[in-house]
C-alpha angles and dihedrals in degrees: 000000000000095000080053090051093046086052100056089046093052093050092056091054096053093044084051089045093058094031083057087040099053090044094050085059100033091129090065095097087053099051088049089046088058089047091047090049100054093039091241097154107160093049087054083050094052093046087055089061101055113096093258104062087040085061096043087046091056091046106039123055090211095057097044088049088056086046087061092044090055090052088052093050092049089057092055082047098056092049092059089254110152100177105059152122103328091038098118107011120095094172130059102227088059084054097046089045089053103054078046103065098029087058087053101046086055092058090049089052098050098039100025096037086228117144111162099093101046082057099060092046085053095052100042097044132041103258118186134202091249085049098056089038096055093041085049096044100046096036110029119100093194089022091174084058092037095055103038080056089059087043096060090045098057086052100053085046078057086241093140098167086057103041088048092049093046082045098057088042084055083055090051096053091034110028122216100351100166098214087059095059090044092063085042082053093042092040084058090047098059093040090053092255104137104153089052098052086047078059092050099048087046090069100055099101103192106031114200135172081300093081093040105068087041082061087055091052094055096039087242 
């Protein structure tokens, strides 16, 4: 009975200690929102990495959820996009609300087969390659199936630099699949990349009936 009692003690402190903590910091979000205002991303960056906003992230979900968000920016960053994640957004609770519901509308796409709405949210905000991997590798459950669906989709959108990455990110987590390299032929097809899609075609290794009805499709 006492080690319960210690426990639950325990327990208290630590929630007084936070709540004190959190107080202590209350003016973070508006620090970020400033940040976030004057696109001054790699300041906000930089504050995210002080001891304070690693504690708060550790501590507030909405924090933690920004600190995602950065990572996901910086990734955008490293592969030269300029238009990304933090492109129309000057708050943080618009950002946060963002990632959510893009992150929702990706498991009712892949579970519910409903795409519309992760349509809409793809026409009406920059969404980058990074973006969709990282949604696709932290929250699918079939993430090969989840992101040849996406894939699909971007095409049909007529977005080809961004079906043919998440293709060959499709290839990465499912080598050689022929009907993959079939969409990146047909992808270079579409866009006037013949020779590409000759280079496409030239990795499947066991061609079936697969290949045939794409040929069809093409009058070859």
């Amino acid at each position: 009975m006492r080690a319960f009692t210690v426990e639950i003690e325990r327990e208290k402190h630590e929630a007084e200690e936070r709540r004190k903590f959190l107080e202590d910091f209350a003016d973070y979000q508006k620090k970020v929102n400033e940040l976030l205002k004057r696109r001054e991303y790699s300041e906000l960056l930089e504050y995210y990495q002080t001891e304070k906003m690693s504690m708060v992230s550790k501590l507030e979900n909405k924090a933690a959820i920004m600190w995602i968000i950065l990572n996901i920016y910086q990734m955008e960053i490293d592969e030269g996009i300029e238009e990304g994640i933090l492109s129309k957004f000057s708050d943080m609770q618009s950002a946060v609300e963002h990632y959510l519901k893009m992150k929702f509308l990706m498991w009712r796409f892949e579970f519910m087969d409903e795409g519309a709405g992760l349509s809409e949210m793809i026409d009406s905000h920059p969404s980058s390659v990074p973006f969709f991997k990282y949604l696709i590798h932290t929250s699918s459950f079939d993430k090969a199936n989840t992101a040849f669906k996406l894939a699909l989709l971007l095409k049909k959108k007529g977005k080809w630099g961004k079906a043919f990455a998440i293709l060959n990110y499709v290839n990465e987590l499912t080598p050689d699949e022929e009907i993959v390299f079939c969409e990146m032929a047909d992808i270079c097809i579409q866009t006037g990349q013949t020779g590409s899609a000759a280079e496409c075609l030239g990795r499947i290794k066991e061609p079936s009936e697969i290949l045939v009805e794409y040929q069809k499709k093409w009058g070859i």
